[in-house]
DSSP file (Angstrom, degrees, kcal/mol; ACC not computed):
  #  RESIDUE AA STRUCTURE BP1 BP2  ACC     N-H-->O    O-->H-N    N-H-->O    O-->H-N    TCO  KAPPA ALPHA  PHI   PSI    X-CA   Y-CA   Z-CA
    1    1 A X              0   0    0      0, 0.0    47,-0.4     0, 0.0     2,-0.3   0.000 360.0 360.0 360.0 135.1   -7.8  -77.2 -272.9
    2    2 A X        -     0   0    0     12,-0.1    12,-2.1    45,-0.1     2,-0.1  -0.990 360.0-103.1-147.3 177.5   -9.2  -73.8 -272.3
    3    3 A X  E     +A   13   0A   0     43,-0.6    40,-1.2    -2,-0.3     2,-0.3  -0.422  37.7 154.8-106.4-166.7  -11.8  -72.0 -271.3
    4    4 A X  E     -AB  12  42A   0      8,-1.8     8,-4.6    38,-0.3     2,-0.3  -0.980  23.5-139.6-170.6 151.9  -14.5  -70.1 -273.5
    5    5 A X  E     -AB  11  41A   0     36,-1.3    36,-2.9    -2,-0.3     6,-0.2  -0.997  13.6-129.7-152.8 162.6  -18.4  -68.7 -273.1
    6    6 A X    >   -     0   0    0      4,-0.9     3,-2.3    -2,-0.3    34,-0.2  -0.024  44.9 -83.8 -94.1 176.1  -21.3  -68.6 -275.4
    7    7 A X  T 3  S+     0   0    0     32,-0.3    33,-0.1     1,-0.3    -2,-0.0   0.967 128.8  68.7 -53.4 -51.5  -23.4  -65.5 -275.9
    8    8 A X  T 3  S-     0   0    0      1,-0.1    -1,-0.3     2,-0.1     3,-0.1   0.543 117.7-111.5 -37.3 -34.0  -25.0  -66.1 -273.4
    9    9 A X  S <  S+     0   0    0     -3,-2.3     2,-0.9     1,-0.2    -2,-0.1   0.580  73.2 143.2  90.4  11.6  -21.7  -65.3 -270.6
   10   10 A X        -     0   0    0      1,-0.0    -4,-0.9    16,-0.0    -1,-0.2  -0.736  41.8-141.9 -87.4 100.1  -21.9  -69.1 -270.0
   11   11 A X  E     +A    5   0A   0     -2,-0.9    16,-0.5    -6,-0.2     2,-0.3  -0.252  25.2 159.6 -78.5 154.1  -18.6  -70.8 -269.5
   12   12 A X  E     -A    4   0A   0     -8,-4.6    -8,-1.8    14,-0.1     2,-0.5  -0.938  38.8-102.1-149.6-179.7  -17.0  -74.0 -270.5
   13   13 A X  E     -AC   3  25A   0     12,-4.3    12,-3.6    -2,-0.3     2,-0.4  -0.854  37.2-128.8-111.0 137.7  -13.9  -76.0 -271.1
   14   14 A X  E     + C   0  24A   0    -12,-2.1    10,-0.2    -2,-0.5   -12,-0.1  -0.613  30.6 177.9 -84.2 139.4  -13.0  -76.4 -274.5
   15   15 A X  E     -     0   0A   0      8,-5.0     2,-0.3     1,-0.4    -1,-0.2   0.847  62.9 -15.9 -99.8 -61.7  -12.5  -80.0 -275.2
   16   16 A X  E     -     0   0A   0      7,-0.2     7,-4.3   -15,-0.0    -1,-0.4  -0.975  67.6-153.0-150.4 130.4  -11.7  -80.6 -278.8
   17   17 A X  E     - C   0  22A   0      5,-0.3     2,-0.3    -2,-0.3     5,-0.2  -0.958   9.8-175.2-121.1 138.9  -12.4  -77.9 -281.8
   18   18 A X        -     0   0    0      3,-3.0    19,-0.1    -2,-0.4    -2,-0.0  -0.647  43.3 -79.3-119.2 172.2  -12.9  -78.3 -285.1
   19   19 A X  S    S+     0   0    0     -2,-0.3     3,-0.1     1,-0.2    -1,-0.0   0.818 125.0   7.8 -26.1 -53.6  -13.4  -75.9 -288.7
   20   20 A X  S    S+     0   0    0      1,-0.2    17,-4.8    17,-0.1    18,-0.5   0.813 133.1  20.1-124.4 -40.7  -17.0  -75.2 -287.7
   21   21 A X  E     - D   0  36A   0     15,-0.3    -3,-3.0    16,-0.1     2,-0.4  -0.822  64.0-138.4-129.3 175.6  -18.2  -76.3 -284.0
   22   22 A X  E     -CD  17  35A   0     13,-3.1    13,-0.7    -2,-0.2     2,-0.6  -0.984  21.1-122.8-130.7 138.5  -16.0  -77.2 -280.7
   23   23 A X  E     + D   0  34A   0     -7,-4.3    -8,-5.0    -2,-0.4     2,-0.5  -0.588  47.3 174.9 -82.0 126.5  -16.8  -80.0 -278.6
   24   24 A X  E     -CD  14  33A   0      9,-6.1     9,-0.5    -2,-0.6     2,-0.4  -0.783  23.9-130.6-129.9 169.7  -17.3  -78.5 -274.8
   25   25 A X  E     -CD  13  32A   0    -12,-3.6   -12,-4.3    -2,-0.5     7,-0.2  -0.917  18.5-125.0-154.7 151.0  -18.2  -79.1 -271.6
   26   26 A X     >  -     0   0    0      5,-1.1     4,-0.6    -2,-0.4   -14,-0.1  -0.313  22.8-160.6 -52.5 144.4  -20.6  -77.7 -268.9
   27   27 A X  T  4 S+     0   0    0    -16,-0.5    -1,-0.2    24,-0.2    28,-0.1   0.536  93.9  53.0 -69.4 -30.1  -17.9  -77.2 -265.8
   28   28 A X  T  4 S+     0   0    0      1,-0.2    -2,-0.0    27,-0.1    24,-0.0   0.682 130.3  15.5 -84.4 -11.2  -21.1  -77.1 -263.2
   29   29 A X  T  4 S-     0   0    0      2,-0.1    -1,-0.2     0, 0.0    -2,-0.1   0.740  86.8-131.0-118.6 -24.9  -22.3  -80.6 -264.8
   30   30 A X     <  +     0   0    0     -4,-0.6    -3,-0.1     1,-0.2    -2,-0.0   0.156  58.1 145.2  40.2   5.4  -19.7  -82.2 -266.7
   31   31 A X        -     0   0    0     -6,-0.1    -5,-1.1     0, 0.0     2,-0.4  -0.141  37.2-146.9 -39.3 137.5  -22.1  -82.6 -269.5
   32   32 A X  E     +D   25   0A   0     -7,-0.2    -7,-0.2    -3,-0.1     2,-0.2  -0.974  25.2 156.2-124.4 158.6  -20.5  -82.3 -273.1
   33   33 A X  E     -D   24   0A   0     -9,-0.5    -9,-6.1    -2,-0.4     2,-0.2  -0.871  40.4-105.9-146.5 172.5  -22.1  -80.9 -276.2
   34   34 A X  E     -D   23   0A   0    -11,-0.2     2,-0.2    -2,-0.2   -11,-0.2  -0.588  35.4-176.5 -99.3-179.5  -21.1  -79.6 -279.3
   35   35 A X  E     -D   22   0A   0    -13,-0.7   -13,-3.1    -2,-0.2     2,-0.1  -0.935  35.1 -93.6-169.2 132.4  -21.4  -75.6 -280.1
   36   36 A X  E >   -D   21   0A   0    -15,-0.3     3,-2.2    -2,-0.2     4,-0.4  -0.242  24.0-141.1 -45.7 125.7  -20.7  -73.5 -283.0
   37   37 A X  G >  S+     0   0    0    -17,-4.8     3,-1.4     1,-0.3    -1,-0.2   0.888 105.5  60.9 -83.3  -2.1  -17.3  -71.9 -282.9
   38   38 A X  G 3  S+     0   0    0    -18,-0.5    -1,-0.3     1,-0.2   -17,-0.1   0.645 106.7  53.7 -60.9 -23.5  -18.8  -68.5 -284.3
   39   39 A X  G <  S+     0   0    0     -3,-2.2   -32,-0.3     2,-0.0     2,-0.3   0.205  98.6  77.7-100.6  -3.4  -20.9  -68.7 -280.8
   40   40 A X    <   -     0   0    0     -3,-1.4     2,-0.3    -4,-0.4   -34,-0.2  -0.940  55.0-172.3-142.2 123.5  -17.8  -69.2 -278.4
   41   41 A X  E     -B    5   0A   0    -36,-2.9   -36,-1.3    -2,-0.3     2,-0.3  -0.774  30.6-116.3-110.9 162.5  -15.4  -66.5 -277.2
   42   42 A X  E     -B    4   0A   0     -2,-0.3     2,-0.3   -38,-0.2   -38,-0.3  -0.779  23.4-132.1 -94.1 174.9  -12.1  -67.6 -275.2
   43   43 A X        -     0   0    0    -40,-1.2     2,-0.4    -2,-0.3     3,-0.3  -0.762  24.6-145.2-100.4 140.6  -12.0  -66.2 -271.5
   44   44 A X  S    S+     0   0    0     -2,-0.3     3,-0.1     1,-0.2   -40,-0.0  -0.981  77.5  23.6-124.8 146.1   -8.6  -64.7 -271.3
   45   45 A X  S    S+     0   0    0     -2,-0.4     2,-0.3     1,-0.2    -1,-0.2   0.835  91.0 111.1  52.2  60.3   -6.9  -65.0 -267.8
   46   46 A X        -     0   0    0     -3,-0.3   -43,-0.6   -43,-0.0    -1,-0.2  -0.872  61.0-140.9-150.9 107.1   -9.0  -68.4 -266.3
   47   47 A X     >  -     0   0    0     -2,-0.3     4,-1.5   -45,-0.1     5,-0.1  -0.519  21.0-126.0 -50.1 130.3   -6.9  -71.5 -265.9
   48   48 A X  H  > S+     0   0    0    -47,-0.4     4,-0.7     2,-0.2     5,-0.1   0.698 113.9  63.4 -62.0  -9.9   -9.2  -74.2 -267.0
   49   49 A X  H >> S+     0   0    0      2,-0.2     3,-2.2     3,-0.2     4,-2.0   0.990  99.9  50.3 -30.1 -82.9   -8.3  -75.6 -263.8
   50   50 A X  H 3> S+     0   0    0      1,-0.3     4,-1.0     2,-0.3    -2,-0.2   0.630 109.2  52.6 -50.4 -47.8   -9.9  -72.7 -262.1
   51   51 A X  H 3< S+     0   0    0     -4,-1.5    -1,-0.3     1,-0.2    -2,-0.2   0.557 107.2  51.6 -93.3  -1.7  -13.1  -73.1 -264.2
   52   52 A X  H X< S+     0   0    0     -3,-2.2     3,-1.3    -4,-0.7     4,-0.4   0.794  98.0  63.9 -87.2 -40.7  -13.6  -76.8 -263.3
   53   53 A X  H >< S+     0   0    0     -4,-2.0     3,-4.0     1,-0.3     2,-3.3   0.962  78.8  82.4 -68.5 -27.2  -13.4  -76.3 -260.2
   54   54 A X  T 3< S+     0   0    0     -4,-1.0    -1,-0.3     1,-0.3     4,-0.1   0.244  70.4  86.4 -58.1  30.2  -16.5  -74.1 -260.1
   55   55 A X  T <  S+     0   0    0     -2,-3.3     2,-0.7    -3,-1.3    -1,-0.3   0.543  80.3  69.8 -67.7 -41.0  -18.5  -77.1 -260.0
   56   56 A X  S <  S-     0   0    0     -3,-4.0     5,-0.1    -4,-0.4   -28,-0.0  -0.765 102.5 -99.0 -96.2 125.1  -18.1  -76.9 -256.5
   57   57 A X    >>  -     0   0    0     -2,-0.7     3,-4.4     1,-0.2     4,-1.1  -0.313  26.4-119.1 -82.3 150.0  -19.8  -74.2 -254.8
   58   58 A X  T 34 S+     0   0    0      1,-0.3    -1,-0.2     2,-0.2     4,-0.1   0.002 105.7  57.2-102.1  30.6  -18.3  -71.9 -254.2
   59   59 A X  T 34 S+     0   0    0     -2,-0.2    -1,-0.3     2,-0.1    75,-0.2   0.630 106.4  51.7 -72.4 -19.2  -18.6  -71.9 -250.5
   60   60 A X  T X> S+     0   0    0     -3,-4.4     4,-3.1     2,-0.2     3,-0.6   0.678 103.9  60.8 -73.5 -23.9  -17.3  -75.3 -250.1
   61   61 A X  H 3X S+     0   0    0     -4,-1.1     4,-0.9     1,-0.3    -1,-0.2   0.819 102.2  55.6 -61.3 -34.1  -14.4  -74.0 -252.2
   62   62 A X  H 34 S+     0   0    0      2,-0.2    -1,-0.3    -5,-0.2    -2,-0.2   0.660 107.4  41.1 -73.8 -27.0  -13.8  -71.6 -249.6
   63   63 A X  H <> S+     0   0    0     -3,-0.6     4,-1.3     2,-0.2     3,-0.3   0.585 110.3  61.2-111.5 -32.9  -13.5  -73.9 -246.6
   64   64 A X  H  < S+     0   0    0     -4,-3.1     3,-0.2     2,-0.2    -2,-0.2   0.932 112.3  42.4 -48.8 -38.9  -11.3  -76.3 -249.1
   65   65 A X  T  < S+     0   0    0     -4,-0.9    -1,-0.2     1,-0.2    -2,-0.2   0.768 117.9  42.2 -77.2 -17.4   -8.9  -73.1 -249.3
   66   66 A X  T  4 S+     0   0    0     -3,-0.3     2,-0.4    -4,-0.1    -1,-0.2   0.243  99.1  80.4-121.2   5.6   -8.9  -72.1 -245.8
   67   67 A X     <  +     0   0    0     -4,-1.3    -1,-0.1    -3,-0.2     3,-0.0  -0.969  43.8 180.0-101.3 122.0   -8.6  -75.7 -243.9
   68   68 A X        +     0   0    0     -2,-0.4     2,-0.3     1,-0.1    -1,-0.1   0.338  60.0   2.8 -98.5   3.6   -5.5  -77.0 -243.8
   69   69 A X  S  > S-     0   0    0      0, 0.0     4,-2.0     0, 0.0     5,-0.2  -0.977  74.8 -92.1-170.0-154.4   -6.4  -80.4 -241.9
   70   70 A X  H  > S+     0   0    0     -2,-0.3     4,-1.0     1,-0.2    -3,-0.0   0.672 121.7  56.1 -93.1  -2.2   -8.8  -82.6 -240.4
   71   71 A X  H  > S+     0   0    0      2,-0.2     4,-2.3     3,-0.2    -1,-0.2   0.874 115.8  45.4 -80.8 -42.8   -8.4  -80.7 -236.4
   72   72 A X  H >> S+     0   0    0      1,-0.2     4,-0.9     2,-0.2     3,-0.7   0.998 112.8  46.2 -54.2 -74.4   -9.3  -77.3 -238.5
   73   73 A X  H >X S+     0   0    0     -4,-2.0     3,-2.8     1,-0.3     4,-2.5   0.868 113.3  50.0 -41.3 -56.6  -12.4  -78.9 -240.6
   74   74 A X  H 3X S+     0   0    0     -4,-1.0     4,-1.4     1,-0.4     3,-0.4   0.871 111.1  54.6 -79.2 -42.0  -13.9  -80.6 -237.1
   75   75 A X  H << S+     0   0    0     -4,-2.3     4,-0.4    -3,-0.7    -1,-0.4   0.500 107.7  43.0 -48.4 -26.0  -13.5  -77.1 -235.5
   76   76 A X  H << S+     0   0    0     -3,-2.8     4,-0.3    -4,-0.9    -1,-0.3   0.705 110.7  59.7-115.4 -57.1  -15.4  -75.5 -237.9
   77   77 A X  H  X S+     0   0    0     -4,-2.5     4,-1.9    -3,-0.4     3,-0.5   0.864 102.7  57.8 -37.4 -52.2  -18.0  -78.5 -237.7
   78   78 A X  H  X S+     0   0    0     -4,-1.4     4,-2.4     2,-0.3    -2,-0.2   0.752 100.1  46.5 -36.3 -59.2  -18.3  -77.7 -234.4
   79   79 A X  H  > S+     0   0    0     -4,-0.4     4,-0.7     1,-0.2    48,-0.4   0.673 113.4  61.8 -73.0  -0.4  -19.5  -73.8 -234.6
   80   80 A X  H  4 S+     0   0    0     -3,-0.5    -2,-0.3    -4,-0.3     3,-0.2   0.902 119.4  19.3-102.2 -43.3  -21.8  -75.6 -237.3
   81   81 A X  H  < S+     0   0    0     -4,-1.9    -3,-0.2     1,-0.2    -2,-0.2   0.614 133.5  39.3-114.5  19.7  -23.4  -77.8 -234.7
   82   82 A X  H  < S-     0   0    0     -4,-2.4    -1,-0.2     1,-0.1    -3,-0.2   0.410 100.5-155.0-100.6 -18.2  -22.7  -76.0 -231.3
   83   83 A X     <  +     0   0    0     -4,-0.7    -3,-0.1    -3,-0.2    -1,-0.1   0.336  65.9   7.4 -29.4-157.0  -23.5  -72.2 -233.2
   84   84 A X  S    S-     0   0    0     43,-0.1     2,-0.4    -5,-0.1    42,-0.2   0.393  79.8-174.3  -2.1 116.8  -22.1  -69.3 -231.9
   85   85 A X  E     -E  125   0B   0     40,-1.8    40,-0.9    34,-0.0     5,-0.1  -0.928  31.3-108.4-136.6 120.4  -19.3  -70.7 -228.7
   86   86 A X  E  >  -E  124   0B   0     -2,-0.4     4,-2.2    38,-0.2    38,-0.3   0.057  29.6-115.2 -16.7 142.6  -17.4  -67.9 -226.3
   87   87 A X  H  > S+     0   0    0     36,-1.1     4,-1.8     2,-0.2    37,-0.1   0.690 113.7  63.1 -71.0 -27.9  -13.6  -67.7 -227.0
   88   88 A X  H  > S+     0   0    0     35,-0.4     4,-1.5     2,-0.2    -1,-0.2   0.803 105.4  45.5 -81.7 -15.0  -12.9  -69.1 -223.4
   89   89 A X  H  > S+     0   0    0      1,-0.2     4,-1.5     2,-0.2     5,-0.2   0.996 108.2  53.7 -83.3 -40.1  -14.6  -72.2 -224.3
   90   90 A X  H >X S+     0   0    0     -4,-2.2     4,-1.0     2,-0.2     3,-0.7   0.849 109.7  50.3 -31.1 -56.5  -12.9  -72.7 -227.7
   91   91 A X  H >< S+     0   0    0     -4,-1.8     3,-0.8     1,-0.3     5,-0.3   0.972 122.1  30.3 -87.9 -66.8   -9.8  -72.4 -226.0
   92   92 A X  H 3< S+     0   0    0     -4,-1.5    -1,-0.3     1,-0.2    -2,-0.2   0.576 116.4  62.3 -59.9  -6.0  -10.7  -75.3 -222.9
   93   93 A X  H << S+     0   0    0     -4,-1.5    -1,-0.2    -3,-0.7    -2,-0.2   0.857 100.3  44.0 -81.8 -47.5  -12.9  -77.1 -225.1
   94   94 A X  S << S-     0   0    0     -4,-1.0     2,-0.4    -3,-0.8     0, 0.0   0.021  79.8-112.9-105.8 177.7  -10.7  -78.3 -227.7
   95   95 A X  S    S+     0   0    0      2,-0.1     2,-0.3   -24,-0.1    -3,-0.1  -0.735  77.4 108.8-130.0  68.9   -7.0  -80.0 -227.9
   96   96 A X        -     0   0    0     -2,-0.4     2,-0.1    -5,-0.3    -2,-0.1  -0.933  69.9-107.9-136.4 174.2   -5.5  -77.4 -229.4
   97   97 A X     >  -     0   0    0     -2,-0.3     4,-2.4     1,-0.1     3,-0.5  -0.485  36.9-114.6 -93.3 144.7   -2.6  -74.4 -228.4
   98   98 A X  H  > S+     0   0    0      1,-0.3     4,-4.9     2,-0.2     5,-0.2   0.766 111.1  53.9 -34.9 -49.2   -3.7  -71.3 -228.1
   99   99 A X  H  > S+     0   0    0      2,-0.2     4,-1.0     1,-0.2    -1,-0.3   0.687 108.3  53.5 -87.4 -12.5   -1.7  -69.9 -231.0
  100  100 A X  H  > S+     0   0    0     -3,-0.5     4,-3.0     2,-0.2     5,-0.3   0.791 103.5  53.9 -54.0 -40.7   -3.0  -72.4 -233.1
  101  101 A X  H >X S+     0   0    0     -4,-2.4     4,-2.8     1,-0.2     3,-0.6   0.999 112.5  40.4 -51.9 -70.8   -6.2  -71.7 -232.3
  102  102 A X  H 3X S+     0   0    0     -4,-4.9     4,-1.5     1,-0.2     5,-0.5   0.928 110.3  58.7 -54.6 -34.9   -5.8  -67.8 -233.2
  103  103 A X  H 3X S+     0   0    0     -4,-1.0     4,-0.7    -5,-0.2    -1,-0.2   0.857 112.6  43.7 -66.9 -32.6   -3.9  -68.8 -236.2
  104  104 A X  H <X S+     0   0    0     -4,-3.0     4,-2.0    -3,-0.6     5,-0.4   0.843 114.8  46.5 -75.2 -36.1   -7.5  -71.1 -237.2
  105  105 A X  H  X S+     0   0    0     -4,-2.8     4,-0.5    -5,-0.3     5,-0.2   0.745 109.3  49.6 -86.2 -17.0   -9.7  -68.7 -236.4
  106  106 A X  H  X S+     0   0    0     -4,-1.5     4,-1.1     1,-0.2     5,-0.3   0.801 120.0  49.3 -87.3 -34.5   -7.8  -65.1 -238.5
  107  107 A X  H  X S+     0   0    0     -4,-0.7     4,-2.1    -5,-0.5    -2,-0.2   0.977 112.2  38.2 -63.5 -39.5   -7.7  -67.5 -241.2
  108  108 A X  H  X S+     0   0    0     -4,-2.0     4,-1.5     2,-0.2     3,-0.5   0.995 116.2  51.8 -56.0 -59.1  -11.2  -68.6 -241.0
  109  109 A X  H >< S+     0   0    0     -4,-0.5     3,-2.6    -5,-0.4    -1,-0.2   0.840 112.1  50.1 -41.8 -76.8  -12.2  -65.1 -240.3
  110  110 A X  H 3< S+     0   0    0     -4,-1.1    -1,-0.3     1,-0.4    -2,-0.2   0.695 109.4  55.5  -0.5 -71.0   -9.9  -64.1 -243.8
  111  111 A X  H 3< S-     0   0    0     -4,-2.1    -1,-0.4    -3,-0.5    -2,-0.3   0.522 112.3-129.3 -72.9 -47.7  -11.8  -66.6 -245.2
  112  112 A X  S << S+     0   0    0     -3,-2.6    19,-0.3    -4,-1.5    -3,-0.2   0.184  76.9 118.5 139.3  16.2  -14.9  -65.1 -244.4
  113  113 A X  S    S+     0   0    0     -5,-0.4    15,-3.1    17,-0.2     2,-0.3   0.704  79.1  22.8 -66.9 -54.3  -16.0  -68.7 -242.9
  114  114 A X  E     -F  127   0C   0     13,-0.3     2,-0.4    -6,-0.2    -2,-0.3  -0.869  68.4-164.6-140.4 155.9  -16.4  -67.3 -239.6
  115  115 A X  E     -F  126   0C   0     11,-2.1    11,-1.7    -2,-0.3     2,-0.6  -0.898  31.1 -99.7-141.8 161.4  -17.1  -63.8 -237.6
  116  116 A X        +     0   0    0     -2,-0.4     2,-0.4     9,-0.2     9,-0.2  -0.716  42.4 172.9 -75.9 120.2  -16.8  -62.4 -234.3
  117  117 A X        -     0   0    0     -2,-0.6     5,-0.0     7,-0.4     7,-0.0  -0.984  37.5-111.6-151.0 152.3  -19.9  -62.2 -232.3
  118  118 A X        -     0   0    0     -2,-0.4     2,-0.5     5,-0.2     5,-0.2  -0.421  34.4-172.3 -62.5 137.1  -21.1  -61.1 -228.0
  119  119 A X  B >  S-G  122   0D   0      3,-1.5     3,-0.6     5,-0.1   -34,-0.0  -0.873  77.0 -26.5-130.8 144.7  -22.4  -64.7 -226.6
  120  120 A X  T 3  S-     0   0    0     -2,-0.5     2,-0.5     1,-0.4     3,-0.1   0.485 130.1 -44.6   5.0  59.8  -23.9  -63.6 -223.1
  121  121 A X  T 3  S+     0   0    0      1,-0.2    -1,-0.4     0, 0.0     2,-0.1  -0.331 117.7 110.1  93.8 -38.4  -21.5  -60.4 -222.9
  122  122 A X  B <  S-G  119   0D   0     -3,-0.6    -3,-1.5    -2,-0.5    -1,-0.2  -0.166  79.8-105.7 -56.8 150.7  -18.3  -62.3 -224.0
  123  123 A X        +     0   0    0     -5,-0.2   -36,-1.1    -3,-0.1   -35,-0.4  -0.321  58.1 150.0 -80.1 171.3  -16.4  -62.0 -227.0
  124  124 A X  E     -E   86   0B   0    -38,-0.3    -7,-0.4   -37,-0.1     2,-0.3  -0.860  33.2-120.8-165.7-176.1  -17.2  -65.5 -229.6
  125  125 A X  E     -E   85   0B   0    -40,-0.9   -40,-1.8    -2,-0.3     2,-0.3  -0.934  20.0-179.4-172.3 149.5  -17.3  -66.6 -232.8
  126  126 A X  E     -F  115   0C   0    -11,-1.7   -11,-2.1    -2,-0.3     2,-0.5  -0.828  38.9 -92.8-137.0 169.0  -19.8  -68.2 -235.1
  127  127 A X  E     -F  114   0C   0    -48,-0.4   -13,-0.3    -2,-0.3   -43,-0.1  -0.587  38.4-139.1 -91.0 147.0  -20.0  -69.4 -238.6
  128  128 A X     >  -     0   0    0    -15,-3.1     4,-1.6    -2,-0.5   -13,-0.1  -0.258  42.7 -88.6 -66.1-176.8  -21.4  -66.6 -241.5
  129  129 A X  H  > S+     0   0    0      2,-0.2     4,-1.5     1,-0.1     5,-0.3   0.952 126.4  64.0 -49.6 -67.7  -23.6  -67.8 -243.9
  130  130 A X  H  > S+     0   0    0      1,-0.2     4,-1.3   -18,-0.2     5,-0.2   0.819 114.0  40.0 -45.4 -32.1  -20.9  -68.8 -246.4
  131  131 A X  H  > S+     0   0    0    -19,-0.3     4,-1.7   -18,-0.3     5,-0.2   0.888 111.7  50.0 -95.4 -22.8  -19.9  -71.2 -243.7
  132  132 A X  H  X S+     0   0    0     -4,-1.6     4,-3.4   -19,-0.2     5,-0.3   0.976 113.5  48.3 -20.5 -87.8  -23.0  -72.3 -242.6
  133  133 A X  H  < S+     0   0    0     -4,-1.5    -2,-0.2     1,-0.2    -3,-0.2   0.755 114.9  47.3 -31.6 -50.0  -23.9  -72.9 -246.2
  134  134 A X  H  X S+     0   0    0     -4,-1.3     4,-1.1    -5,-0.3     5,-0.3   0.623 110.2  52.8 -96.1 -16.1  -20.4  -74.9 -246.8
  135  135 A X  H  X S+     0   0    0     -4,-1.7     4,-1.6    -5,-0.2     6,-0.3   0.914 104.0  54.1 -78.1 -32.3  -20.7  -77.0 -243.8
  136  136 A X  H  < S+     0   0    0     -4,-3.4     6,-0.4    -5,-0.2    -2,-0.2   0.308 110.3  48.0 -68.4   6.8  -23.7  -78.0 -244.7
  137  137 A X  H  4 S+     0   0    0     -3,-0.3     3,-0.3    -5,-0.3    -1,-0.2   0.648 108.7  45.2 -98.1 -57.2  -22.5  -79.2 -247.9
  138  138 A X  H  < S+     0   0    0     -4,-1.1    -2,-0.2     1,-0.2    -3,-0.1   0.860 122.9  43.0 -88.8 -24.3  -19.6  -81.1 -247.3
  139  139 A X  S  < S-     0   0    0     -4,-1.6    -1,-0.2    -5,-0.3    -3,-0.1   0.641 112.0-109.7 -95.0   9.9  -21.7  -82.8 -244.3
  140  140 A X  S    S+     0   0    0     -3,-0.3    -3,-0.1    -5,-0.2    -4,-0.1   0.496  74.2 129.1  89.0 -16.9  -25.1  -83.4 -246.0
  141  141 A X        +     0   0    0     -6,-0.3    -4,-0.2     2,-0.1    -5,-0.1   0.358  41.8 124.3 -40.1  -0.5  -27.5  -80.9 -244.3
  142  142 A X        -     0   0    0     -6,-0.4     2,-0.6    -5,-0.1    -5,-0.1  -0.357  62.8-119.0 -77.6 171.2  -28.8  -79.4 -247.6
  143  143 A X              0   0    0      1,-0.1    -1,-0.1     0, 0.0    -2,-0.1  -0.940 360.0 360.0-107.3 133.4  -32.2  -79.2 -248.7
  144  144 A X              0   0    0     -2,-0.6    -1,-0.1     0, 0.0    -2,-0.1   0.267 360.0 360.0 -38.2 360.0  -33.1  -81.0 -251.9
């Protein structure tokens, strides 16, 4: 399998090709069709891995990369439905060590998940928009 795009810049995973068309499929849908192969270029340096997963947007993709268990994730839940929380409360709030704690939050921050922000004169942190948007994904908050 590899991947490939249409005139268009549209990619897909090549399934099965034959003399004249290739059997493909949508990565954002899983849909297959066939396609002409005169219409189909390959993508050179994209795992098809890489290009299935962009089915998943690609903020959730982001919090997939940057949590490494379920104490991270709930933390993260947390600026989503507490917003914005002071660094001294994170620290008493929560059952984690300090240096875990900084170690969750430069990643998140890395990650671009989460930012530094003044809560009533004290330093905080809140989620961006790309984690807004990907908490509200993996927990069900979108709008239809």
């Amino acid at each position: 399998m590899r991947t490939v795009r249409d005139e268009s810049g549209r990619r897909y995973l090549l399934v099965k090709q034959s003399d004249e068309s290739s059997l493909v499929r949508d990565p954002r849908t899983g849909d297959e069709r066939y396609l002409e192969n005169d219409r189909l270029d390959s993508v050179s340096g994209e795992s098809p891995l890489e290009t299935s997963a962009r089915r998943v947007s690609s903020p959730v993709r982001r919090i997939l990369t940057a949590v490494p268990n379920d104490r991270a994730l709930g933390l993260l839940i947390e600026f989503y439905d507490r917003g914005p929380v002071p660094a001294r409360s994170i620290v008493s709030a929560y059952d984690l060590c300090e240096s875990d704690l900084h170690g969750l939050l430069a990643e998140f921050r890395a990650a671009g998940l989460i930012e530094e922000r003044k809560i009533a004169g004290e330093r905080g942190y809140g989620l961006t928009d790309i984690g807004t948007d990907g908490v509200a994904s993996l927990v069900g908050d979108t709008e239809e």
